[in-house]
C-alpha positions, 0 to 999 in steps of 0.5 A, spaced: 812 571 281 816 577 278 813 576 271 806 576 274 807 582 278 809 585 272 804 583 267 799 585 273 801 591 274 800 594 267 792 590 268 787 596 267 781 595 272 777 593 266 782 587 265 782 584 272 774 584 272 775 580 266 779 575 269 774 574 274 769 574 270 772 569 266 775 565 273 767 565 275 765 561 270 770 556 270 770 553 277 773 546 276 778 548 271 781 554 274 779 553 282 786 554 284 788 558 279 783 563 281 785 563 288 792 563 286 789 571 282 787 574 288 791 572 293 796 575 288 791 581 288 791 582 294 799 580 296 803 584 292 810 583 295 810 575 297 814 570 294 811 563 291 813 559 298 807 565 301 802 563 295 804 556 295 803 554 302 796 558 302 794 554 296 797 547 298 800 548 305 806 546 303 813 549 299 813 550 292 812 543 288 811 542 280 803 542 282 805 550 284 807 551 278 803 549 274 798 553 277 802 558 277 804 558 269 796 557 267 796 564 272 802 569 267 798 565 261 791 568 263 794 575 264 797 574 257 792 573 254 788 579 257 793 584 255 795 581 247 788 581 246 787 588 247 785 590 241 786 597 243 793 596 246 797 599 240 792 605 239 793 605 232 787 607 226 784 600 224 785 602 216 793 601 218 793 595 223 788 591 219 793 593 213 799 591 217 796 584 219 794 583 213 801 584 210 804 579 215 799 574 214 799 574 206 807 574 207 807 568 211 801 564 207 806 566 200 812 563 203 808 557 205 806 555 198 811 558 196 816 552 199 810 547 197 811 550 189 804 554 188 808 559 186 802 562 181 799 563 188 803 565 192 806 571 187 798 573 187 799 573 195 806 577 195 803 582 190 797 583 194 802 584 200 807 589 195 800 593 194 799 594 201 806 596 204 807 601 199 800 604 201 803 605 208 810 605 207 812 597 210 818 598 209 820 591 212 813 586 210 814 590 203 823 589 203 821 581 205 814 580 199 820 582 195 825 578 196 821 572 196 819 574 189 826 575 187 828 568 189 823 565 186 824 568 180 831 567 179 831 561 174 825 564 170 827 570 168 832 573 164 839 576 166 838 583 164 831 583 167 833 579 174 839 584 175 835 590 174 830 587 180 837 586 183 838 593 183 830 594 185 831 590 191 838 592 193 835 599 194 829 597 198 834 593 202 838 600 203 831 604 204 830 599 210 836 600 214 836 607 212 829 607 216 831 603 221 838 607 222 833 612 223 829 609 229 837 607 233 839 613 232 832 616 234 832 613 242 839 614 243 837 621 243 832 621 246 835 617 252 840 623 252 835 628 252 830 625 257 835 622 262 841 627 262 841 633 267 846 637 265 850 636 258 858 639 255 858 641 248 862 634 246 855 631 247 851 636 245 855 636 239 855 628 239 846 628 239 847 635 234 850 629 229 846 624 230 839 628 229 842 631 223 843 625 220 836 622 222 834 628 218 839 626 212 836 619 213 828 622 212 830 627 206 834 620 203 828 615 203 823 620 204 819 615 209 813 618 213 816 614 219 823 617 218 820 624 218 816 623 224 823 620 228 826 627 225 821 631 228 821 628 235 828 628 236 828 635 234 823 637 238 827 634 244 833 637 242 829 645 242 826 644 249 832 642 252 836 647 250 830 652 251 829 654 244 821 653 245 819 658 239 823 653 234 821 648 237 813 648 237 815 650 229 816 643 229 811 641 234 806 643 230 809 639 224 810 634 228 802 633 229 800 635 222 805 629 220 801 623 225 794 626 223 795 625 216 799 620 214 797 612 215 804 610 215 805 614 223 797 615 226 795 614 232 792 615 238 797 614 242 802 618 237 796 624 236 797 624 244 803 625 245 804 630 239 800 634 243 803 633 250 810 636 246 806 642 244 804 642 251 811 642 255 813 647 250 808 652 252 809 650 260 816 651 258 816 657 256 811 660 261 804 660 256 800 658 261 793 659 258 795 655 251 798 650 255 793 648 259 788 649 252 794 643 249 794 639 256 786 638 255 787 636 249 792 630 251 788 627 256 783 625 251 787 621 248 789 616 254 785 612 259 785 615 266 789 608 268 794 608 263 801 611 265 801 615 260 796 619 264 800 619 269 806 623 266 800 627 263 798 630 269 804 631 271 805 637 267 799 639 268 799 640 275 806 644 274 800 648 270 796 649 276 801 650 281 804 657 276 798 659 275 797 659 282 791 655 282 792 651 288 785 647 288 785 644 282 793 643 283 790 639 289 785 635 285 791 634 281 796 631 286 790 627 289 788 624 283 796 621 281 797 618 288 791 614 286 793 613 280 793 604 279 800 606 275 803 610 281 807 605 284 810 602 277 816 607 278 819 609 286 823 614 282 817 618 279 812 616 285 818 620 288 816 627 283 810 626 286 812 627 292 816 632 292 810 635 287 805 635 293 812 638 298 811 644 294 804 645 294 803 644 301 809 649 302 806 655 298 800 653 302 803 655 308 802 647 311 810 646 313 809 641 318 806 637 312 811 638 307 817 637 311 813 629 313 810 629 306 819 630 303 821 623 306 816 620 301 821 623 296 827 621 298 828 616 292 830 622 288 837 622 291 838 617 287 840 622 282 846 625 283 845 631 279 838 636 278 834 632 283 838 630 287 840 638 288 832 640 287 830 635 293 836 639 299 834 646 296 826 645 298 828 642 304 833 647 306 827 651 305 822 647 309 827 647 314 828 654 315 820 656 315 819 650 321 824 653 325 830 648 325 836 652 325 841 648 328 839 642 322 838 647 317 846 648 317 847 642 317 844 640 311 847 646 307 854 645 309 852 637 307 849 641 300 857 644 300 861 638 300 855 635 296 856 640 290 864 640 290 864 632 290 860 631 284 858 637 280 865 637 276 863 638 269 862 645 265 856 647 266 856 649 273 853 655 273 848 654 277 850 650 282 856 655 284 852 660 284 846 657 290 852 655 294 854 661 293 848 665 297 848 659 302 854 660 305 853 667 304 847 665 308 850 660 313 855 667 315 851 671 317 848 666 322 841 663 317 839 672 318 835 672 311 835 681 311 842 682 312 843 676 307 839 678 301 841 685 302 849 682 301 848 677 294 844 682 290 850 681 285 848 673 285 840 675 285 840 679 279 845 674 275 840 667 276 834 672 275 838 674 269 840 666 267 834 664 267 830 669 264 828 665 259 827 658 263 822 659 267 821 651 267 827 646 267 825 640 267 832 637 268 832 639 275 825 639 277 825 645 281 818 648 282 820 654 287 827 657 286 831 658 292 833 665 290 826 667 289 823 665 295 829 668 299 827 675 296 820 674 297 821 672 304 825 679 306 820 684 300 827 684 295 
């Protein structure tokens, strides 16, 4: 059943009216398979004992699972037939059918000997992948021609396309060297909370030599792996001029060359030119990029989830606490929600900050306990999580399990935050146990840690977002707030 849970998640409501539709109009054929659907539908959690005791009034058979397998097959097919699953320009996708289908035709007549046939379809291929930089349909058509031509031509004439092909061959792997080394940065920068200067130098490397790959090859896929990197790169280390310099590039990049364009692409193109502006505190320019991002995903896609995120963190610094709301509503009926506990989370925790600065605390205080899944990261969240709730706790006046928990974040911090960069961390619990000395008195604590208050300020300067840890109300600036500091 997890295979069907996990096709149907990704279903848009459009998609799941079609089955239906399609099940109406085969009621003999797919009687049991349709009952099979919207019991699946409507029981999102059961195991196949559940459904098949529904469908036959006994434990699963060979019958079940037939029924079963013709379900998964059903909601297969709805999603390999999108046509606009991939968002890519129909010019390139056409192309790039039309390359893998002339490719296996030529090498099908090929191995039956029309070989005038076959070399007309592989040249028609070789045209085509030069276009849109194929490198790999292009690599292939080639070697099949190669080897076709390896007892007809002469020896000087053969080597030389030897050498042809060796390079092509060496393009390709350059390329797709350059993809590797483009998601293992982007697994470092979108999955780590705090980095050391080894792996910082280590992601350096690994950009560099993407760039090296793109200057080599002088493919457009190259360069758009370069660009992106890059781009991740500055705004994790808070370079945010550099790196809309290159957010720019980037999008100029995905709109001109067939070889990268997407709708897809183009969104998420302006989504970096929209955390780059967040990031660095231009509100009104983000939301100009932000609105431009949404045009280009479907409200139910998880895509537009992740979109709405940042621009509720728009909203929220704006202080635009209505449209932040609306914002926050909308992603909790979001039909993608539930795909991710740990980013269901945020959400949760998105909504505590809001109902805080609105001055609902009892609300925020129930509404933190659906976020509890980001303790599961044991560094910038989980650090966001107990900072808000120590927050929370001192506005609903729970003294006595407000100093447990800042005792518990002490021993928390001393355990785990054992690397260099530290900084933070050291300096929060700082002002808690200067806090927790003075007995949870606030006036007398602000007066007491200026020194501390004055080097965050000074720290993060530059930072007014860090989406590492989430923080959306900073405890330092909430503690002078709360005494007029």
């Amino acid at each position: 059943m997890e295979l069907i849970y996990d096709i149907l998640k990704k279903l848009k409501k459009f998609e799941l009216r079609q089955i239906r539709n399609h099940l109406a109009a085969s009621p003999f054929e797919f009687e049991k398979v349709g009952k099979l659907f919207e019991l699946v539908t409507r029981y999102k959690d059961k195991d196949e004992a559940f459904f098949s005791n529904k469908l036959y009034g006994k434990d699963p058979d060979n019958t079940f699972r037939v029924t079963k397998s013709r379900l998964k097959r059903l909601l297969e097919d709805v999603v390999l037939n999108d046509k606009s699953l991939t968002g890519y320009s129909a010019k390139f996708i056409n192309a790039k059918l039309q390359a893998e289908k002339r490719l296996l035709q030529g090498e099908i007549l090929l191995g039956r000997g029309a070989y005038q046939a076959s070399k007309n379809l592989l040249h028609q291929v070789i045209a085509t992948t030069k276009k849109f930089s194929l490198h790999n349909e292009r690599y292939h058509a080639e070697m099949l021609l190669h080897r076709n031509q390896s007892i007809n031509k002469s020896v000087r004439e053969f080597q030389r396309h030897t050498e042809e092909l060796l390079e092509l061959n060496h393009i390709n792997s350059l390329v797709n060297e350059a993809a590797i080394l483009h998601y293992s940065v982007t697994n470092f920068l979108t999955r780590m909370s705090k980095s050391d200067p080894e792996t910082m130098q280590e992601i350096q490397s690994k950009i560099e030599r993407i760039r090296q790959v793109s200057e080599e090859t002088n493919s457009p896929l190259a360069q758009y792996y370069y660009l992106l990197s890059n781009i991740y790169f500055l705004q994790y280390n808070f370079r945010f001029e550099e790196a809309m310099e290159y957010c720019r590039l980037h999008l100029e990049l995905v709109e001109k060359e067939p070889a990268v364009h997407s709708q897809q692409r183009l969104g998420s193109a302006y989504f970096q030119m929209t955390e780059t502006s967040l990031r660095s505190g231009h509100l009104k320019e983000a939301q100009e990029y932000g609105d431009k991002t949404l045009a280009f995903f479907s409200p139910e896609e998880t895509n537009s989830l992740i979109v709405l995120g940042t621009a509720f963190r728009i909203a929220f610094y704006a202080q635009n606490w209505e449209k932040a709301e609306q914002i926050v509503d909308q992603a909790l009926s979001h039909p993608r929600f539930e795909v991710s506990e740990f980013r269901a989370a945020i959400w949760h925790y998105y909504k505590t900050c809001l109902l805080f600065q609105t001055s609902r605390t009892r609300e925020a205080l129930r509404q933190l306990n659906d976020a509890t899944a980001l303790l599961s990261d044991k560094e910038g969240w989980n650090l966001t999580f107990r900072l808000q709730e120590i927050m929370i706790l001192y506005e609903a006046d729970m003294f006595d399990l407000l100093e447990t928990k800042i005792l518990n974040m002490r021993q928390f911090v001393k355990r785990t935050q054992k690397n260099s960069n530290l900084y933070r961390p050291m300096k929060l619990i700082s002002i808690l146990m200067e806090w927790h000395k003075n007995s949870l008195n606030l006036p007398d604590t602000v007066k007491s840690i200026q020194r501390q208050l004055r080097d965050l300020q000074s720290y993060h300067e530059n930072i007014p977002f860090d989406p590492a840890t989430g923080e959306l109300i900073r405890l330092e600036n909430w503690m002078a707030e709360k005494v007029g500091a």
